[in-house]
C-alpha positions in Angstrom: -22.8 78.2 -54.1 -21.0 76.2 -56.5 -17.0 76.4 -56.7 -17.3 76.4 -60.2 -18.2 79.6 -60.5 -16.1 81.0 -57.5 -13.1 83.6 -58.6 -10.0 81.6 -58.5 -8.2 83.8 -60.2 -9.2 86.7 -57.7 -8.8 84.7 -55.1 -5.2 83.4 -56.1 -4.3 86.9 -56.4 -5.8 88.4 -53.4 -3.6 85.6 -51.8 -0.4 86.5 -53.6 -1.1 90.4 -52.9 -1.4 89.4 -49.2 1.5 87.7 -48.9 3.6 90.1 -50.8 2.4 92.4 -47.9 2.7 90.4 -45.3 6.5 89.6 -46.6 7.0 93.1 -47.0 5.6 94.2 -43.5 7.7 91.6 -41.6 10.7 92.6 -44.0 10.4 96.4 -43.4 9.5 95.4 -39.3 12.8 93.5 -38.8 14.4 96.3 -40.6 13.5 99.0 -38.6 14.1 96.8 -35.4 17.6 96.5 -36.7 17.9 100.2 -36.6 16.7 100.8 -33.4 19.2 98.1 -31.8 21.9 99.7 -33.7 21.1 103.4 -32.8 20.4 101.7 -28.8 24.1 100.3 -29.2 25.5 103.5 -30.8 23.7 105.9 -27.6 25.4 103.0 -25.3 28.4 103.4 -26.7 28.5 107.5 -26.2 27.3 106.8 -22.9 30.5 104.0 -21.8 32.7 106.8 -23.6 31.4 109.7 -21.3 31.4 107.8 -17.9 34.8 107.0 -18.7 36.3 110.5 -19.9 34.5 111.2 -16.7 36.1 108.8 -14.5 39.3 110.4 -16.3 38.6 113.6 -15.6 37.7 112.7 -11.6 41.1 111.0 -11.5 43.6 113.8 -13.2 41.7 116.2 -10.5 42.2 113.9 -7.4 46.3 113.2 -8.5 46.7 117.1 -8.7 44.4 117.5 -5.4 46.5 115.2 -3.7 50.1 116.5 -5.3 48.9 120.1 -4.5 48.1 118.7 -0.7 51.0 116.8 -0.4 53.2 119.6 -1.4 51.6 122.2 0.9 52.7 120.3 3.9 55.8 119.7 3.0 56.4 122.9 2.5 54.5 123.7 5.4 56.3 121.1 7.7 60.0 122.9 6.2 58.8 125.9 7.1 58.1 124.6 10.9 61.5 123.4 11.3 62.8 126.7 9.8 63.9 126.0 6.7 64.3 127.5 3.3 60.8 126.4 1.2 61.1 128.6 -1.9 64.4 129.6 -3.6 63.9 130.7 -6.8 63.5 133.9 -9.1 60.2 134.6 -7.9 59.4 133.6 -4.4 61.4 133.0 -1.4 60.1 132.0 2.1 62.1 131.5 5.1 61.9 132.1 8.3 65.1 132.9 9.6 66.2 130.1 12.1 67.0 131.7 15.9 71.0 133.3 16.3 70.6 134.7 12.9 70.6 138.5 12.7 68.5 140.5 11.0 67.7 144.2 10.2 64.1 143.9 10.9 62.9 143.5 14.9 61.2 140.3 16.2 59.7 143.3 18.7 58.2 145.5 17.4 59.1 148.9 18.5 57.8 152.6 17.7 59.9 155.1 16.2 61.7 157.3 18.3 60.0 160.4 16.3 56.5 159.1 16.8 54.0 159.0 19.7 53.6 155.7 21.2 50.0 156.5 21.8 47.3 156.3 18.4 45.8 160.1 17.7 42.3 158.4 17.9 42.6 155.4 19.9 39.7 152.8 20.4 39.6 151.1 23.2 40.7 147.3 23.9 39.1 146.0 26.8 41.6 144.0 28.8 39.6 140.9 27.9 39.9 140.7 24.6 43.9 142.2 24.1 45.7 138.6 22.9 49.3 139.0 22.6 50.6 137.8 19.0 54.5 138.0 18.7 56.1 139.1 15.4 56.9 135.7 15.5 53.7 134.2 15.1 52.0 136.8 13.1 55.5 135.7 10.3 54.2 132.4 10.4 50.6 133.0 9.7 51.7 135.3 7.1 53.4 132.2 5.6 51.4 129.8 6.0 48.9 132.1 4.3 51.2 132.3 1.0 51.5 128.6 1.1 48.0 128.3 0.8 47.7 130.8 -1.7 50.3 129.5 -3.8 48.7 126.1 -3.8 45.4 127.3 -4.7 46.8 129.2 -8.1 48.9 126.1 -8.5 45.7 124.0 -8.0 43.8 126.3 -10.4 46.3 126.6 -12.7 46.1 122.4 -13.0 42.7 122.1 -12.9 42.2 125.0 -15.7 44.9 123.2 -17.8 42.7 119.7 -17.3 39.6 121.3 -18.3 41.1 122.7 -21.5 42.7 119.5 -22.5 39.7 117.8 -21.8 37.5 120.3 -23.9 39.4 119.8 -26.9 38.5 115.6 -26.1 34.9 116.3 -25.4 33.0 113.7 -27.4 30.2 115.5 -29.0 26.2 114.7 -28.0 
């Protein structure tokens, strides 16, 4: 073969086509490799952002779990030493602190126009009759109300939280 008569022409532009292509290809690769890092960086990004409203979130309930706690037993603890817990327009708890009259019993007693024996009794073995005063019984029933009241309070908080976060909630 003599390179006289070889193509140089179509060889010179075979070359040129392939290195257009070739320029091209690595040219459109880095491109789209740029794209990806970005979108990876971006998804990141959302992902930092969630973890953190998150950890937000996590915190707000802890504060009002401990406030709620916190309050319970001090409430609780004014209550053991007889004080006044809830004054205002729509609760009030106190046990009444000993000397202090009151119109309703500590013992309870039936009414004079009533038998003191049930119509249909059942029977209490002697075993299992516990004695629970007035007393105690008004300081369960307190206690109880405390814990309700903390709940709603603690539901209440928590509902409030979620709400306020809601409206924050970084879309997918």
């Amino acid at each position: 073969m003599s390179w006289g008569l070889f193509p140089w022409r179509w060889f010179a532009a075979a070359v040129l086509v392939l290195s257009i292509f070739a320029a091209g290809f690595m040219a459109g690769q880095r491109r789209i490799e740029r794209a990806w890092t970005v979108e990876r960086l971006q998804q990141q990004a959302v992902v930092l952002q969630q973890s953190l409203h998150v950890a937000q979130v996590h915190t707000q309930q802890e504060r009002i779990n401990q406030q709620i706690l916190t309050d319970y037993e001090n409430k609780k603890s004014l209550l053991a030493r007889r004080g006044p817990v809830l004054r205002d327009s729509a609760h009030s708890l106190c046990i009444s602190a000993p000397g202090v009259t009151s119109p309703v019993p500590t013992i309870a007693e039936p009414a004079a126009s009533t038998d003191a024996s049930a119509a249909h009794a059942v029977p209490d073995p002697p075993g299992d009759a516990t004695m629970i005063s007035c007393e105690q019984l008004a300081r369960d029933a307190t206690d109880t109300t405390l814990m309700v009241m903390a709940w709603q309070r603690w539901y209440a908080e928590q509902a409030q939280v979620q709400s306020h976060t809601s409206e924050l909630a970084i879309p997918p």
